[in-house]
N, C-alpha and C positions, 0 to 999 in steps of 0.2 A: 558777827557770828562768833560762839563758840563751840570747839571741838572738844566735848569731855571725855576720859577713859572710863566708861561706865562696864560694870562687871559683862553687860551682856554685850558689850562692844563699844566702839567708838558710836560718838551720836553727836551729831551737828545741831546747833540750836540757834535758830533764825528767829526776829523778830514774828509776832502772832503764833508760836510754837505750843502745842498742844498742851499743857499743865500737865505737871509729869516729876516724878522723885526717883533717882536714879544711883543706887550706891555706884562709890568709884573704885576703880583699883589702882594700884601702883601704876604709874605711868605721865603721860602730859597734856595737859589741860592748854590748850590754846587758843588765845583770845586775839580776834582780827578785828580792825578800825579800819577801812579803807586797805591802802596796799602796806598796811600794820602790822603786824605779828608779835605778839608777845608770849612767851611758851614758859610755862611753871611745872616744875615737877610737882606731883602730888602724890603721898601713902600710898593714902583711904579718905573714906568720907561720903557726904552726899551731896546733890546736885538738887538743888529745888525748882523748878521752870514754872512759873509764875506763868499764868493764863494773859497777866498786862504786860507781857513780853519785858520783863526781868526775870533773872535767875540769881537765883541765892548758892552760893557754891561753901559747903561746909566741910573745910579738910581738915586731917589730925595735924601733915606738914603739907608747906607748900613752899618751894624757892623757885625763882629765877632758873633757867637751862644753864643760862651763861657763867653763873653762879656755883656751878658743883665740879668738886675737887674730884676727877678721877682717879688721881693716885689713893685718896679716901675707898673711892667706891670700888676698885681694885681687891686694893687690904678690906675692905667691908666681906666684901664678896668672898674672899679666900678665909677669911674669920669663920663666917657662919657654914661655910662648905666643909671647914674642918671639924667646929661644932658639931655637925648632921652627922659624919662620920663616927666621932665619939659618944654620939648622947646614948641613952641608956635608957631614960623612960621616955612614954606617948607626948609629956610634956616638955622636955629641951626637945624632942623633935621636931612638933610643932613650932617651938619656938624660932630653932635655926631655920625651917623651911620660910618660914612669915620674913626673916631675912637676908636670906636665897633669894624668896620672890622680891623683894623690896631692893633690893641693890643689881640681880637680874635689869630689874626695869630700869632703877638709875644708870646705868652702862647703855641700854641701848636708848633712852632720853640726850646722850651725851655724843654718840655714836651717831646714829638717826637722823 
């Protein structure tokens, strides 16, 4: 089974899984094998579910959970919350928002 972060929610994908393309959001991608667990953080991206039970999964980033530097994601997080504060056009706001949301979700991947 995979657990994808798809914009409309979490979505489980079991073998025989209906065909299906799913943008994703910031969050964690989790792949189970048995009593397996492997969990990757992911941006963005899409999720392709193949009718012959494969899935194609297409992300901008992807790491390992185990893998991300909180002290990073900390300083990430207080970076762009400052940015938000000072921007001045539609676009640095946008911009710090997209990494508000993006390091948001890395903290609580790390947390979780």
């Amino acid at each position: 089974m995979v657990i994808i972060p798809a914009t409309t929610g979490q979505m489980g994908v079991l073998p025989g899984h209906v065909a299906t393309i799913a943008e994703l959001k910031p969050g964690v991608l989790s792949v189970h094998e048995g009593n397996d667990v492997k969990k990757y953080f992911v941006s963005s991206g899409f999720a392709f579910i193949h009718a012959n039970s494969y899935a194609d999964i297409i992300a901008v980033e992807a790491v390992p959970v185990d893998q991300i530097d909180s002290a990073a994601v900390q300083k990430g997080l207080a970076d762009f919350t400052q940015k938000l504060n000072t921007a001045t056009t539609d676009l640095e706001k946008a911009e710090a928002q997209i990494g508000i949301d993006v390091h948001s979700a890395l903290n609580a991947a790390i947390t979780g």
